[in-house]
N, C-alpha and C positions, 0 to 999 in steps of 0.2 A: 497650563501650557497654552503660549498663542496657537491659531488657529494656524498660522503660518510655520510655526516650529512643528507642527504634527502633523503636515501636509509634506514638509520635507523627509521627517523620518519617514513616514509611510510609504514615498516615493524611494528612499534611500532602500526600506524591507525590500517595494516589487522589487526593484533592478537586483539584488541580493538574491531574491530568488528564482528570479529567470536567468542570473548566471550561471545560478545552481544546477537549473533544471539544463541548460546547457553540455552543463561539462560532465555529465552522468552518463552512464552508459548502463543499458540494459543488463549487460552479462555482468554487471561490478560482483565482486564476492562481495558480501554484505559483513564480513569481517574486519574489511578498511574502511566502512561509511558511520558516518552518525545518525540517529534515527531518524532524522529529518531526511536526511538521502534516502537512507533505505525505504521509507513512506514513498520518496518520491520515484526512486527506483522501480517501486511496485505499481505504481500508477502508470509509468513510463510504458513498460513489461502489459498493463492491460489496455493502454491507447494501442500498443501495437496488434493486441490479438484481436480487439475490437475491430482495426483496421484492414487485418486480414481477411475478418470476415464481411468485409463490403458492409459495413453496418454506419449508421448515423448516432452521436449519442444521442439524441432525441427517441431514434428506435430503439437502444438496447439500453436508455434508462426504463421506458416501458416496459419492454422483454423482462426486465431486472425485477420491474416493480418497485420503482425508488418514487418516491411521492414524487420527485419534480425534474424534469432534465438536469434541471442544473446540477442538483445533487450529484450526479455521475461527471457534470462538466467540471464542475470546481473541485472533484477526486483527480481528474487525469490534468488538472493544472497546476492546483495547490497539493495533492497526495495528501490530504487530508479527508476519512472519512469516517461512518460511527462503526463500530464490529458489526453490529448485525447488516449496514448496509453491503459493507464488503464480502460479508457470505451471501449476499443477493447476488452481488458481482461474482464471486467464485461459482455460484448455484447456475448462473446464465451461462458463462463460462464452459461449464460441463467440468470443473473441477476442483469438486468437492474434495476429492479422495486425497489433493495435495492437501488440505486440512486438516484430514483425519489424520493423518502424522505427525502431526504440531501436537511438540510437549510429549508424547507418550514415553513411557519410562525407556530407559537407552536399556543395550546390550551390558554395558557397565553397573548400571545402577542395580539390572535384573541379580548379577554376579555377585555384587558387595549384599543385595539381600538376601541372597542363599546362602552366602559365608557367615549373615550375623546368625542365621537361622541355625545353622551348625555348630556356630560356637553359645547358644543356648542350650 
């Protein structure tokens, strides 16, 4: 691939994705988005709490403990970042406990395994 034909697509990805990050809205149900929204959506959702708190990301990549600002800068622009760093980002946050409910068995699930339990 010329140098020039992947200089275009590249530029074609940003503009793709700062339209993206545009037309998002913090409150989206994450039932209409693709996971790429919803990445970005949660980034969006954390520049704003960041922002409330008077903080720099340079300060609350530190606070976080992320090896490098940038790390937290290229989360809240690309919404791309690794699990363990975004439990750093949840941990600074002060909101862990929204992660402790990710995944735990539903009210349903509890119900269907009492019911197989009963029919053994």
């Amino acid at each position: 691939m010329s140098n020039n034909l992947l200089k275009k697509l590249q530029d074609s990805q940003a503009k793709a994705k700062k339209k993206l990050k545009n037309k998002l809205n913090p409150n989206s149900a994450f039932g209409t988005l693709t996971d790429e929204e919803i990445a970005m959506v949660l980034a969006l959702r954390a520049k704003n709490l960041r922002l409330s708190q008077n903080k720099k990301q340079s300060d609350f990549a530190k606070e976080a403990e992320l090896s490098s600002p940038t790390t937290y800068s290229n989360y809240e622009q690309k919404g791309s970042i690794s699990m363990i760093n975004f439990i750093k980002v949840m941990r600074t946050f002060g909101r862990l406990e929204e992660l402790e409910k990710l995944l735990l068995q539903t009210t349903k699930e509890k119900i269907e395994k009492i019911e197989k339990q009963r029919i053994k």
